[in-house]
MARDREN-800889 format. One record per residue (C-alpha): x, y, z. Coordinates in steps of 0.5 Angstrom, whole numbers, padded with zeros to 4 digits, always signed. Each point is the difference from the previous one (the first is absolute). Example, Ala and Ser with C-alpha at 12.3 -4.5 7.8 and 13.67 -1.06 7.14 Angstrom:
<nodes>
+0025-0009+0016 +0002+0007-0002 
</nodes>
This chain:
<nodes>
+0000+0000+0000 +0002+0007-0002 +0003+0004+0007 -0005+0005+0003 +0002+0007+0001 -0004+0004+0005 +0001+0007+0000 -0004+0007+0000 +0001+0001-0007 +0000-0004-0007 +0007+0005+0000 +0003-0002+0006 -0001-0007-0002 +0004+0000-0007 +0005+0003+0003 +0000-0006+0007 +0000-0004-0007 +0005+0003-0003 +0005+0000+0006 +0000-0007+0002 +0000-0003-0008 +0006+0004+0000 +0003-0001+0005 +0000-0008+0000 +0002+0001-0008 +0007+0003+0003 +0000-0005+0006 +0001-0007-0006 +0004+0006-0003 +0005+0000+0007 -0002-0008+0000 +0004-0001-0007 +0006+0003+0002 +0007-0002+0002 +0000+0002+0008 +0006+0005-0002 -0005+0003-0005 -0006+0001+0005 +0004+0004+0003 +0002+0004-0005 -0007+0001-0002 -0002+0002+0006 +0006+0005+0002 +0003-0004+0005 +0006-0004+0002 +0002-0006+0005 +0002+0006+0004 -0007+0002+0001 -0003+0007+0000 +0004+0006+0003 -0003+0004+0005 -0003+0006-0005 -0002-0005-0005 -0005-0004+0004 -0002+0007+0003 -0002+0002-0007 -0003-0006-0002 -0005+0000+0006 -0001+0008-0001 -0001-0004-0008 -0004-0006+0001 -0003+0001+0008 -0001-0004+0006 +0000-0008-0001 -0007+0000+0003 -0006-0002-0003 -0007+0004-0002 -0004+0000+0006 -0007+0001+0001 +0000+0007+0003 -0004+0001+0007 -0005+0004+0000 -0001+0006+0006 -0005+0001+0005 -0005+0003-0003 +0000-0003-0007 -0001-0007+0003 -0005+0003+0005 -0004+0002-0006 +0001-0007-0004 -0004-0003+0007 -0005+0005-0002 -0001-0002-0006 -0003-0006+0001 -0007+0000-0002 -0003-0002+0006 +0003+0005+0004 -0002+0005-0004 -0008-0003+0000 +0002+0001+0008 +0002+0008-0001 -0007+0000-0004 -0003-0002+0005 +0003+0003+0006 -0002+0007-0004 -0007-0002+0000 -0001-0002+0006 +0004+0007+0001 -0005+0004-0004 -0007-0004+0004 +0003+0002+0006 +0002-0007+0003 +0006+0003+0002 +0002-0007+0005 -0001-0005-0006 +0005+0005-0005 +0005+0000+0006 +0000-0007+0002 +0000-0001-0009 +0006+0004+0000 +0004-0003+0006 -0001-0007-0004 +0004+0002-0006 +0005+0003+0004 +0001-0006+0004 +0000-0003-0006 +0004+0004-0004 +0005+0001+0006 +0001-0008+0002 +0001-0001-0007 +0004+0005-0002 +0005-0002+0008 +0000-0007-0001 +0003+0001-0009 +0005+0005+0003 +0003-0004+0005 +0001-0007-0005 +0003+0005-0004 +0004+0003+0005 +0002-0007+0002 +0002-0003-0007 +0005+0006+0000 +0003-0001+0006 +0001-0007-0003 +0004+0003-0005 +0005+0004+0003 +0002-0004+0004 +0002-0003-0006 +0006+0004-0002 +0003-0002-0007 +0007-0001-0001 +0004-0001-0006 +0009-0001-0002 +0003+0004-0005 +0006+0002-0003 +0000+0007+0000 +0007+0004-0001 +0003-0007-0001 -0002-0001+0008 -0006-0006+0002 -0004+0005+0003 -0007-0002+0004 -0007+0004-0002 -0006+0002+0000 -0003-0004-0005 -0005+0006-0002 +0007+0003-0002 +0003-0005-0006 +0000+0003-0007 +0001-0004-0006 +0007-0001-0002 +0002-0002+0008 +0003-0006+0001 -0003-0004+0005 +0002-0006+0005 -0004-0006+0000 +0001-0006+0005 -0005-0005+0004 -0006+0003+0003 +0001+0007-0004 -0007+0004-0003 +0002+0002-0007 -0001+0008+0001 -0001+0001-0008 +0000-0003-0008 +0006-0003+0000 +0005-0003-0005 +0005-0005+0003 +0008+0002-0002 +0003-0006+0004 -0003-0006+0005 +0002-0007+0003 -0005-0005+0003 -0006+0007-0002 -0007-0003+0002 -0006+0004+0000 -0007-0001+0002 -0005+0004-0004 -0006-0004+0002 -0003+0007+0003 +0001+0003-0007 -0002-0007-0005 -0002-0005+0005 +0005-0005-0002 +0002-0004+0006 +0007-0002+0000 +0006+0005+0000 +0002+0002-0007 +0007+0001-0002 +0003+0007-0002 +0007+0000-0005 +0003+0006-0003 +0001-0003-0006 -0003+0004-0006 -0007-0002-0002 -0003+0003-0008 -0007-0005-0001 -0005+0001+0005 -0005+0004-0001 -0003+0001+0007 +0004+0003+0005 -0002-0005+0006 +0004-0006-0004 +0006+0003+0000 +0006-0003+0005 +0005+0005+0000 -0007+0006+0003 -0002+0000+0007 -0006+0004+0002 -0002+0005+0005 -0003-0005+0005 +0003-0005+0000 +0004-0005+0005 +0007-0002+0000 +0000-0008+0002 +0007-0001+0000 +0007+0002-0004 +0002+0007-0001 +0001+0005-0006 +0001+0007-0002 -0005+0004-0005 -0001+0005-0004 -0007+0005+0001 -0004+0001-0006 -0006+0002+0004 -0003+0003+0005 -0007+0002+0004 -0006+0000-0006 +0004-0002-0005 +0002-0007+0003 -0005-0007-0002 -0002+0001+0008 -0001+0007-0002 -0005-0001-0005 -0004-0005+0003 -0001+0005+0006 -0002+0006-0003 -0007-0004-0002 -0001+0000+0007 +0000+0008+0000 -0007-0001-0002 -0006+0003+0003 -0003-0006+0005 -0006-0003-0004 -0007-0001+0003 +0000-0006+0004 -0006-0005+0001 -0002+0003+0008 +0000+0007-0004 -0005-0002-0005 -0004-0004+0005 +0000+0006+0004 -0002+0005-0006 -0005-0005-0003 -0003+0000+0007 +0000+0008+0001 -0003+0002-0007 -0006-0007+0002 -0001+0004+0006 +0000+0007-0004 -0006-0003-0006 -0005-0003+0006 +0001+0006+0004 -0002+0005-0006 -0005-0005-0002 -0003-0001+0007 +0001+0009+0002 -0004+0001-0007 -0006-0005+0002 +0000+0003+0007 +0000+0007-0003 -0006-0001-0005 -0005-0004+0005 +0000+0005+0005 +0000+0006-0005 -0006-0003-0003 -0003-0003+0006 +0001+0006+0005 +0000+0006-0006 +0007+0003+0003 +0006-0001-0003 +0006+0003+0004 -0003-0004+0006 +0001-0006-0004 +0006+0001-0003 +0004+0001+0007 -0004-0007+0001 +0003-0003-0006 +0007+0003+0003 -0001-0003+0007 -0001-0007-0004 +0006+0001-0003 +0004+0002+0006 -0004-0006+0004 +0002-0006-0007 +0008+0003+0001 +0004-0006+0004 +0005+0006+0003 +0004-0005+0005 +0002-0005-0006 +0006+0004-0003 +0002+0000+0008 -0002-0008+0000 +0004-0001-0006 +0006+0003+0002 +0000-0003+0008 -0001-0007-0004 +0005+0001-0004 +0006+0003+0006 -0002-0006+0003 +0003-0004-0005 +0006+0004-0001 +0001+0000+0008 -0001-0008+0000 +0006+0000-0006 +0004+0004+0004 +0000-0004+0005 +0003-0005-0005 +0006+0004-0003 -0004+0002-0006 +0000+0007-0002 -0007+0002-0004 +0001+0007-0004 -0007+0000-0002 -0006-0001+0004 -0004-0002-0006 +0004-0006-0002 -0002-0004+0007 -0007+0000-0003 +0003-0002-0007 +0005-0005+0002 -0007-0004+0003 -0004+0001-0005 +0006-0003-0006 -0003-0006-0004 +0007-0001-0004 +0006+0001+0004 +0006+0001-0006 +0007-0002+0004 +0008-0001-0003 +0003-0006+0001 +0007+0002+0002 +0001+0001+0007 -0008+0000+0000 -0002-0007-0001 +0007-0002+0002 +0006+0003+0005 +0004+0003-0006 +0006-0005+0002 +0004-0006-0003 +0001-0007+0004 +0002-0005-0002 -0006-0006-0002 +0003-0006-0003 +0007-0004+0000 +0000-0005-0006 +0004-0004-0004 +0000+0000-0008 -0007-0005+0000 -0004+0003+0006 +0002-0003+0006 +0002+0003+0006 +0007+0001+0001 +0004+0002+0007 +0006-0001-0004 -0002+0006-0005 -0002+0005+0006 +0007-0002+0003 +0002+0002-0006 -0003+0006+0000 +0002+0002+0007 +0007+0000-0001 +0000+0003-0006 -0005+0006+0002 +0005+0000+0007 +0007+0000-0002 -0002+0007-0005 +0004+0006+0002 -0004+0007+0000 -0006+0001+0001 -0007-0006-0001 -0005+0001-0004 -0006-0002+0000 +0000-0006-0002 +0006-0001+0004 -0003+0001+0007 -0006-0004-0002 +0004-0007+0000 +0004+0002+0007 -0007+0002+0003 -0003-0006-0002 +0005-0004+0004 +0006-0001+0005 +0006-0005-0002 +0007-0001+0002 +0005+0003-0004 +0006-0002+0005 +0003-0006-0004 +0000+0005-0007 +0005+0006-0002 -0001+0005-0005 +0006+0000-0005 -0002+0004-0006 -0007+0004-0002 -0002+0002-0007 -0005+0005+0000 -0007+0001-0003 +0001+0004-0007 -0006+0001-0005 +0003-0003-0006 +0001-0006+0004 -0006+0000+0004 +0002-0005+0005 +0005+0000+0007 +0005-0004+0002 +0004-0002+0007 +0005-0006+0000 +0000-0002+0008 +0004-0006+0003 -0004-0005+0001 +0001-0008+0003 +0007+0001-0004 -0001+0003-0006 +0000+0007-0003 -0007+0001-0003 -0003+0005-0005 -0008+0001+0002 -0003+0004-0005 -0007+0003+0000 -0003+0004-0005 -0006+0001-0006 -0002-0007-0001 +0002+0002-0008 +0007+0002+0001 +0001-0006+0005 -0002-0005-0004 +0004+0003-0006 +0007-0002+0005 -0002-0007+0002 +0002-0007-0002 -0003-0005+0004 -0007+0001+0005 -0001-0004+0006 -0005-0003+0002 +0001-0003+0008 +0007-0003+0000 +0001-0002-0007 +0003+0005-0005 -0003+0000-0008 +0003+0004-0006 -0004+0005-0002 -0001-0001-0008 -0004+0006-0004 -0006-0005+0000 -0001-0001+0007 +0000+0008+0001 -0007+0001-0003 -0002-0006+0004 +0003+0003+0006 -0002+0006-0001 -0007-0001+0002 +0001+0000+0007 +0002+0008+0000 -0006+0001-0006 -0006-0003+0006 +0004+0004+0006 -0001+0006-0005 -0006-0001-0002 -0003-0001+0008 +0003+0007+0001 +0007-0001+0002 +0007+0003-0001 +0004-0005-0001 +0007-0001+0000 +0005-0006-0001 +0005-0003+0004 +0007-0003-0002 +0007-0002+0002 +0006-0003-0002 +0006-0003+0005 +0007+0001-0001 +0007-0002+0004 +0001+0005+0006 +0007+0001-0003 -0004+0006-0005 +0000+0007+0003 -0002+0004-0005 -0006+0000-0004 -0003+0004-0005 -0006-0001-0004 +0003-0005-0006 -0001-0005+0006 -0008+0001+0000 +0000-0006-0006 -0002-0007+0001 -0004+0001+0005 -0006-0005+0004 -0006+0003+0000 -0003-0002+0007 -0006+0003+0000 -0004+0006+0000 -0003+0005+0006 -0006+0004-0001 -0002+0006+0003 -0007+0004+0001 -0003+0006+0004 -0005-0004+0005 -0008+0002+0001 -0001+0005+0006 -0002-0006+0005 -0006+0005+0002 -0002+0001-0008 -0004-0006+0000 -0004+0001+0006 -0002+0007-0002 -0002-0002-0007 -0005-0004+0004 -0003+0004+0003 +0000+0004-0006 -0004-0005-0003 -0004-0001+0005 -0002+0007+0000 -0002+0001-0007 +0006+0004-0002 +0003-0003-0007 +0008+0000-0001 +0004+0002-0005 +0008+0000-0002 +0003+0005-0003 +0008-0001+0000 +0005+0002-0005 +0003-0007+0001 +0001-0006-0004 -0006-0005-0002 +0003-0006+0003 +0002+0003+0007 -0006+0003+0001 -0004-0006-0001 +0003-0004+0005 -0001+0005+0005 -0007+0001-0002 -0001-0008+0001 +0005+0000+0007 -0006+0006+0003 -0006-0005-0003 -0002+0005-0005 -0002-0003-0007 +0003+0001-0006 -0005-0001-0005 +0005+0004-0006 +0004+0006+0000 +0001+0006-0004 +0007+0004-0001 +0001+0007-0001 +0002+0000-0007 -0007-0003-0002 -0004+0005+0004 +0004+0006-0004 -0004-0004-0007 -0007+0000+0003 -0006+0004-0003 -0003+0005+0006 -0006-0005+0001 +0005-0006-0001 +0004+0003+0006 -0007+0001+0004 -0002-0008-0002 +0007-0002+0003 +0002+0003+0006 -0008-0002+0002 +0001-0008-0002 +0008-0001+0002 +0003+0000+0007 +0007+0001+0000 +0005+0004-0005 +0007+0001-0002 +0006+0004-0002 -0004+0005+0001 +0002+0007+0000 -0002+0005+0005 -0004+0004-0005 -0004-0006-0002 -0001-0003+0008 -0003+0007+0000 -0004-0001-0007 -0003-0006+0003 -0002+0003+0007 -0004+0005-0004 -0004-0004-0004 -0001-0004+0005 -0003+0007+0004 -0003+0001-0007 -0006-0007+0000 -0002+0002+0007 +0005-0003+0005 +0003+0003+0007 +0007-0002-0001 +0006-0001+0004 +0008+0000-0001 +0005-0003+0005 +0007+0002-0003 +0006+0002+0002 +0004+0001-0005 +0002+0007-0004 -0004-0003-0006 -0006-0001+0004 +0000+0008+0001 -0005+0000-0006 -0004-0005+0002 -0001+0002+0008 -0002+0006-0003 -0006-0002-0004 -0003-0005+0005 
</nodes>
């Protein structure tokens, strides 16, 4: 689906249209570049910015910050609270029980819609001083070269040209182009939705056509998971992917449900009060011959009808809920959505992090048939723990999965991971050999393989038997795992020294496949939802094979799924039909998870969104 610009004029939108197709041209430009190149593109170099270049960047481009929606002041959102239509039926009555002479009915009425307006307006004030107090303490910093010296900053103040450090646990401050990186692993799930860490190189990149499929960006948002690098700013603020997804949350709130149940309510009240106050007023100026003494009747019919205590009655109702969250550790911004969040009959909800605990484990240890194998995860523990540096994801997923004795093994050599080879090996002193254990991509560990075990017998591995053996990675694969092999070779304890030119004539071992496991809470509530009427549907930008595991592993019924590039082909009443008849999607944009929201809201549904991902901004916003 076409991305959906919100803006107040149609001006305004071609220029936010114009900005981001430009900037993501110039980021596959910098992408295809040598890194020497992009520096030069971007006016920098290795010794970063000096001190009066990135002051003038910053007067040039502005704070690295994102749109936000500005807080309105005191009086216009006293206004806004006035505006409802049913504290204006209020207002009007109050005026005529004034003009009747029914002073105590005018002041009770009057002293209704300030309380109403009053808590309501306290209790909004003190959730959204709440959630800014939540963002302060959170006071973003970054490492940069600046003047050839690493400096730490305010991440409001990177420019584009900074050269930025990165190493585990970092936050990436902006859009960045990766000049130099070891063992680099990034997870982008809050921005794509892919679970397992992606890595990054500084190798050039000339055939992607999007910029989310390059390996040599990092973007804003995103989370280093293990390794190190250094990069290049491209851009910042607005200009950035993230940047482009949050100015569509700068947008006017939309209407919601509880809003048009409570105007539908008000302009009910409002057509029968006319009706009855007309009848009122002609039978008794027909049946009494004077016509000001029954229009004041028909006035204090209209006063009598008014239901003056239910704006209070909601209100209190409706603080209550917010106090009962509050005692749970949630914070609700708007009064209103209480009543929304009850009322919801489609509950939308992402996959990462949200289903499931947006983490790496390891699941199963096997050998080349299916088998389960301890020999494979001893392998595979010694190999993750006589790594030098830091551990990655996959890495700390094996140690964490259990505890063996490493006393009687000594590490004699490591070959590190690089992303030509796809795979690491250790060569550990084991029982009285020096042996090479080798973990990697299924593909390039197969390609430095003679011989497969199969328990305790060794067999060569001819080219006939790798399709045939392969299937075992092709079912892991198709259930939803990452899956990678394990080899190894054995060699006298006399050789000290090794190199990648000893990672051939291996035996394959076996594989080790790893998942992202459903919340343990996930299936007991989408029970519940069940129960209580409330229909589920997924919405990730992951894969379709993960997604259908964890959808099984929760006791949610995979019927068919439908992906983002078929949804971006549909007729307008072709989409309608399929976001009404289908349950889960995937690779999915934020675009198009916002698109499906929408039209779900369009057939009449009250919807909800559970997200927590930077693509799921759009989505949140229109549920």
């Amino acid at each position: 689906m076409a991305v959906k610009w919100f803006s107040k004029s149609s001006n305004q939108e071609i220029e936010r249209r114009k900005l981001v197709s430009e900037s993501e041209k110039f980021l596959l430009q910098i992408a295809s570049l040598s890194p020497m190149d992009a520096l030069k593109e971007l006016k920098s170099s290795v010794r970063g910015l000096s001190s009066e270049e990135s002051e003038e960047r910053l007067d040039e481009y502005g704070l690295n910050e994102l749109s936000k929606v500005k807080r309105i002041g005191f009086w216009a959102d006293i206004y806004e609270r006035f505006k409802s239509p049913l504290v204006i039926q209020l207002l009007f009555i109050c005026l005529i029980s004034t003009f009747l002479g029914e002073f105590k009915s005018a002041i009770i009425v009057f002293l209704m819609i300030l309380l109403s307006v009053g808590l309501s307006y306290i209790l909004d004030r003190k959730s959204f001083k709440a959630v800014e107090s939540l963002g302060k303490r959170v006071q973003s910093r970054t490492y940069v070269i600046r003047d050839g010296v690493e400096k730490e900053i305010k991440m409001s103040e990177v420019v584009p040209g900074d050269i930025v450090l990165l190493n585990a646990g970092s936050i990436v401050p902006a859009d960045i182009r990766i000049i130099s990186a070891k063992d680099f692993f990034v997870s982008e799930s809050a921005l794509t939705g892919e679970s397992m860490p992606v890595e990054k190189t500084a190798f050039s990149q000339k055939d992607k056509v999007s910029p989310l499929e390059l390996s040599n960006v990092v973007f804003l948002g995103t989370s280093v998971t293990s390794g190190s690098a250094r990069g290049v700013v491209i851009h910042t603020g607005v200009r950035t992917i993230f940047g482009a997804i949050s100015e569509r949350l700068t947008k006017k709130k939309e209407e919601t449900s509880f809003d048009k149940g409570v105007k539908s309510f008000t302009y009910l009240m409002i057509r029968f009060m006319t009706i009855m106050v007309c009848l009122v007023f002609l039978i008794v100026g027909l049946t009494k011959g004077n016509w000001l003494e029954a229009l004041l009747f028909g006035l204090a019919v209209a006063v009598g009808l008014t239901p003056e205590m239910l704006p209070m009655i909601i209100t209190v109702n409706l603080a209550k809920g917010a106090l009962s969250m509050a005692e749970r550790k949630v914070i609700v911004k708007n009064l209103p959505s209480i009543q929304n969040f009850g009322a919801i009959d489609i509950l939308c909800t992402d996959k990462t992090g949200t289903l499931t605990q947006d983490r790496v484990v390891l699941e199963r240890y096997v050998d080349i048939i299916g088998n389960k194998s301890e020999d494979v995860l001893q392998y595979a523990y010694l190999n993750s723990y006589f790594q030098t540096g830091l551990k990655n994801l996959i890495d700390r997923a094996i140690l964490e999965h259990i505890d063996l004795s490493v006393s009687q093994c000594k590490r004699v050599d490591v070959l590190p991971f690089d992303f030509q080879r796809r795979r690491v090996s250790v060569v550990v002193e084991y029982e009285g050999d020096n042996v090479l254990i080798c973990k990697g991509a299924v593909e390039e560990i197969y390609d430095c393989c003679s011989h497969y075990q199969i328990e305790d017998e060794v067999y060569p591995l001819i080219d006939l038997l790798k399709v045939d053996l392969f299937e075992e990675v092709e079912r892991l694969n198709r259930e939803g795992f990452r899956v990678l092999g394990i080899a190894y070779r054995e060699f006298p304890t006399d050789k000290k020294v090794f190199s990648i030119e000893d990672e051939k004539n291996l035996i394959l071992l076996g594989y080790i496949a790893f998942f992202d496991p459903p919340k343990e809470s996930a299936a007991d509530a989408l029970e519940l939802l069940a129960k209580a009427g409330v229909k589920v549907k997924v919405l990730t930008g992951d894969n379709a094979l993960v997604t259908e595991k964890v959808c099984k592993d929760v006791g949610l019924e995979v019927r068919e799924m439908v992906t983002g590039q078929t949804i971006s082909n549909l007729s307008e009443e072709d989409f309608s039909d399929c976001v009404e008849k289908y349950d889960v999607f995937v690779k999915l944009s934020p675009s198009q998870k916002e698109d499906i929201v929408r039209e779900l809201r369009k057939l009449g549904h009250i919807v909800g969104f559970m997200g927590d991902g930077i693509n799921d901004a759009p989505a949140l916003k229109a549920a």
